[in-house]
C-alpha positions in Angstrom: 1.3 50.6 -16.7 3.2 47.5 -18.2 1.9 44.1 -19.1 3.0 40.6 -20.3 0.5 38.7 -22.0 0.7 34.7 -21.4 1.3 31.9 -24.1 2.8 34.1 -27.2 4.8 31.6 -28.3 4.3 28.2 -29.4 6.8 25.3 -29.2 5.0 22.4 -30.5 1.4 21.4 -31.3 -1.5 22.6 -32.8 -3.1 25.6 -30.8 -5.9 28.4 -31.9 -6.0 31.0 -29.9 -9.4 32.7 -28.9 -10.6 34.7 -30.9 -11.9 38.7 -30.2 -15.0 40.4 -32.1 -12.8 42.5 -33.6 -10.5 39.8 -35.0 -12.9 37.9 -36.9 -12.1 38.5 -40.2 -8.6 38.6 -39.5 -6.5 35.7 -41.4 -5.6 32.7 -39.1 -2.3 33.2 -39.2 -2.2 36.6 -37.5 -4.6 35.9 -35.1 -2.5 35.3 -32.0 -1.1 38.7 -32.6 -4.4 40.5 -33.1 -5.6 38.4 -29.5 -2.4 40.1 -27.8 -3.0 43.1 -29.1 -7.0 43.5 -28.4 -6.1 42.2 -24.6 -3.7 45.4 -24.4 -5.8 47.4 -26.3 -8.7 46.6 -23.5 -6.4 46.7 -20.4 -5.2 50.2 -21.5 -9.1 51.2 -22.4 -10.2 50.2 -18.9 -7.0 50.7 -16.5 -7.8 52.8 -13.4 -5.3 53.5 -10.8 -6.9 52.6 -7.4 -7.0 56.6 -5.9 -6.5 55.4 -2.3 -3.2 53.5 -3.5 -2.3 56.4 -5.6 -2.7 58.9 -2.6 -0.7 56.4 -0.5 1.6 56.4 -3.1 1.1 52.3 -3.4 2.7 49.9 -6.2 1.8 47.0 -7.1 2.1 44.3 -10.2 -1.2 41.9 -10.3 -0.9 38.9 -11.8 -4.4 38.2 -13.0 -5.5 34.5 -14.0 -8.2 33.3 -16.2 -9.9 31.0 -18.6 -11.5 31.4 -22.1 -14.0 28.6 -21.8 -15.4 26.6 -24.0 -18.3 28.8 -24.8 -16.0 31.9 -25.5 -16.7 33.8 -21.9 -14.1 34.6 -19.4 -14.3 32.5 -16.7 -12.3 31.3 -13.2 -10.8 35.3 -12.8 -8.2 35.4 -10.0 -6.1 38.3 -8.9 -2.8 37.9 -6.9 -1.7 41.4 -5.9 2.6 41.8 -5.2 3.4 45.6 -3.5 6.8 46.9 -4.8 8.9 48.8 -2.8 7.1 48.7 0.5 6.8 46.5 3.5 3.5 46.4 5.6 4.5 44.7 9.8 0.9 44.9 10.0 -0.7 41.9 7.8 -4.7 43.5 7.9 -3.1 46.6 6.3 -1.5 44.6 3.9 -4.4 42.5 3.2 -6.0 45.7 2.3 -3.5 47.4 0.2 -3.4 44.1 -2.2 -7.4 44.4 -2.8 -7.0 47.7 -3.7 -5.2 46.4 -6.6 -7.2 43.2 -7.1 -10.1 45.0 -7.0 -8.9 46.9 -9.9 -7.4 44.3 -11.9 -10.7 42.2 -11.9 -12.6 44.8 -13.2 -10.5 45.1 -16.0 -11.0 41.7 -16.6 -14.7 40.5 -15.9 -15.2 43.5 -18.9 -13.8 41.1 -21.4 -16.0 40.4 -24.7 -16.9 37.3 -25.5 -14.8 35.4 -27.8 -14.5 32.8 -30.5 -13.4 30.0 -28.1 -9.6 29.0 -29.1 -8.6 24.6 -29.8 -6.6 22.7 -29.1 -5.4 19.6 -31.9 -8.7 21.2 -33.7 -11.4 20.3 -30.2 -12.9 23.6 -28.9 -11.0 23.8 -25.5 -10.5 26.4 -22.6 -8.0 27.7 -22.8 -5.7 29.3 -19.2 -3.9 32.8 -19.5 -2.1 34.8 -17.0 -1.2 38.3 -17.1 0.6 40.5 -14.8 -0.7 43.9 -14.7 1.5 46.5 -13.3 0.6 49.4 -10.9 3.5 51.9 -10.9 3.4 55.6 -9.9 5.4 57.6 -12.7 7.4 59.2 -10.5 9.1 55.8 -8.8 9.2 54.3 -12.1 13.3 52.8 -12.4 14.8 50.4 -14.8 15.6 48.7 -11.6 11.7 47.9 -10.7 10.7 46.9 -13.3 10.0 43.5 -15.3 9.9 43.9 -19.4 8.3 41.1 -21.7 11.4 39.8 -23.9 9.8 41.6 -27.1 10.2 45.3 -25.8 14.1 45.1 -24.0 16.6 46.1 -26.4 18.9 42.7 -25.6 17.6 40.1 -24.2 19.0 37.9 -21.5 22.5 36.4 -23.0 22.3 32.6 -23.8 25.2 30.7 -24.0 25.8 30.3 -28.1 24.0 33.7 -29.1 26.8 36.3 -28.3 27.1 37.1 -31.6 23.6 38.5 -32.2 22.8 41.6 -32.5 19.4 43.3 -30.5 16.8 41.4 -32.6 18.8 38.2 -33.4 19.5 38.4 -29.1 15.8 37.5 -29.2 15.1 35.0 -31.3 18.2 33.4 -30.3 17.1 33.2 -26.9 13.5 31.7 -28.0 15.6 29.1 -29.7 17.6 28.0 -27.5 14.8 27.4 -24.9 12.9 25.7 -27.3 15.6 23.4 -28.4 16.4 23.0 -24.8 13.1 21.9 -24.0 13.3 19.4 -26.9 16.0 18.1 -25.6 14.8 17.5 -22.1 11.1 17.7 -21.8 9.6 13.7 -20.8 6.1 12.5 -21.3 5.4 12.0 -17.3 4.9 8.6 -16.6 2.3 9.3 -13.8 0.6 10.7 -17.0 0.8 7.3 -19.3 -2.7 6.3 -18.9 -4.0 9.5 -19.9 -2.3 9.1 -23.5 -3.2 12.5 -24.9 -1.8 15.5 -25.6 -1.5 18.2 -22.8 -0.3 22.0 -22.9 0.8 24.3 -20.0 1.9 27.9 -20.2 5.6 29.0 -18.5 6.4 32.4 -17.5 10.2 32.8 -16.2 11.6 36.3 -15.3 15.2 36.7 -15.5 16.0 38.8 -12.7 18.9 41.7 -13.8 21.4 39.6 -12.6 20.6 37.0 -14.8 19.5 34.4 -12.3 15.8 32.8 -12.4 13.8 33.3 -9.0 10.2 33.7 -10.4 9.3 30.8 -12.5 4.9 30.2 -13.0 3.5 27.3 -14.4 0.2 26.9 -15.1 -1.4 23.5 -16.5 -2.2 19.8 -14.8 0.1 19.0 -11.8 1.4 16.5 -13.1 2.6 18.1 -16.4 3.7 21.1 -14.2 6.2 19.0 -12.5 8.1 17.8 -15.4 8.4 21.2 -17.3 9.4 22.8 -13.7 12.4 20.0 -13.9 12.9 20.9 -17.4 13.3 24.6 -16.8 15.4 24.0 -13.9 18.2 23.2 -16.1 18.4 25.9 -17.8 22.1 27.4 -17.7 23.1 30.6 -16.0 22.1 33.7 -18.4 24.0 37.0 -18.3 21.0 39.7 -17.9 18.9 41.5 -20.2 19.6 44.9 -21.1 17.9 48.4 -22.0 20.2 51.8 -22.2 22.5 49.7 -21.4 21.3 48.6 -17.8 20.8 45.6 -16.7 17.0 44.8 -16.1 14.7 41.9 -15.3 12.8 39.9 -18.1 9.9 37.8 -18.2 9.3 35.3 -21.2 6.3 33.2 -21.1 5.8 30.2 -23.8 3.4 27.4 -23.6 4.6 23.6 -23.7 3.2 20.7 -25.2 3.4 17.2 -24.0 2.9 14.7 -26.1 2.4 10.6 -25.3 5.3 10.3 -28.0 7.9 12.0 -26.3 9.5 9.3 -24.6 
């Protein structure tokens, strides 16, 4: 099993992450990673490998949405199953191969505890994560398959300006550079004017292992979701990731704030 938690990083703004039973007492300042960590900690507790898949010999990865609301409970659960390394001509059998996995994946999910509701600029808000869950029989697992968060490669995807880094300053490099990209390029929407307020949406892109950008989520109002697609568009080209010295596919995933001074 292998997951990417949404929204670990934080560009700009002023954002509290919910907050788990067990992280109560925790100080403010680690509570983000003790969130991440409880969410893995309860995927891994509660993971169950569909057995029909299993005896098929079925992959999947799941990306699973929801919402902490306002009152701390988990709320607006969706699950979008992907099969990996299979094709089904018949679209009933694939219908049912992908709710073997949702099926799954939900259950993980509607177990969650409920939380300390995160904020936003201070006002109690729900909050929108999304985290792909990955189904993958041991035996089929490849470097080639599969997708690694930024945090666990051993280089991450080569921006222009960090080829002097070494594996941990590859990282933070990276982060940096998107961020000051983003700061460079990112526009209060003008669609959004009237609304004058601040607004946040979460980005996950995976850098596929030849470095190029085909699987880009955004989740967040429409309208804010077209101006940091136009944003991430303009990225530059990236050489790809790397573990053992393979090239493999990365997913980063960062939240972006908008705010009515940006223009």
């Amino acid at each position: 099993m292998f997951l990417s938690i949404k929204a670990q990083e934080t560009n700009n703004g002023n954002k509290d992450f919910p907050i788990f039973p067990v992280c109560k007492l925790i100080p403010k300042n680690l509570q983000q990673k003790c969130f991440n960590e409880s969410i893995e900690e309860h995927i891994s507790k509660f993971f169950i490998y569909p057995k029909t898949a299993n005896d098929l010999g079925l992959q999947s990865i799941v990306n699973v949405f929801f919402d902490i609301n306002v009152n701390g409970s988990v709320s607006n659960i969706k699950a979008k199953s992907s099969l990996v390394g299979v094709k089904f001509e018949n679209k009933e059998a694939l219908l049912i191969a992908n709710q073997l996995f949702e099926e799954a994946a939900l259950s993980i999910f509607n177990k969650l505890p409920k939380m300390t509701p995160g904020k936003i600029n201070d006002s109690v808000s729900s909050i929108s994560f999304k985290v792909p869950v990955t189904y993958r029989l041991a035996e089929k697992s490849d470097l080639q398959n599969q997708v690694f968060p930024i945090n666990s490669v051993e280089w991450a995807p080569l921006y222009p300006g960090c080829e002097e880094m070494d594996s941990d300053g590859s990282k933070t490099c990276f982060k940096d550079k998107i961020s000051n990209h983003i700061n460079k390029y990112l526009k209060y929407p003008k669609k959004a004017k009237s609304l004058a307020k601040d607004a946040i949406v979460f980005v996950e892109i995976i850098i596929e292992n030849d470095g190029g950008i085909y699987d880009l989520t955004i989740l967040g109002p429409d309208v804010f979701k077209k101006e940091a697609e136009r944003v991430i568009k303009k990225l530059p080209s990236f050489e790809p990731g790397l573990n053992n010295d393979q090239p493999v596919a990365v997913s980063y995933t960062f939240p972006i704030t908008f705010k009515p001074s940006l223009n």
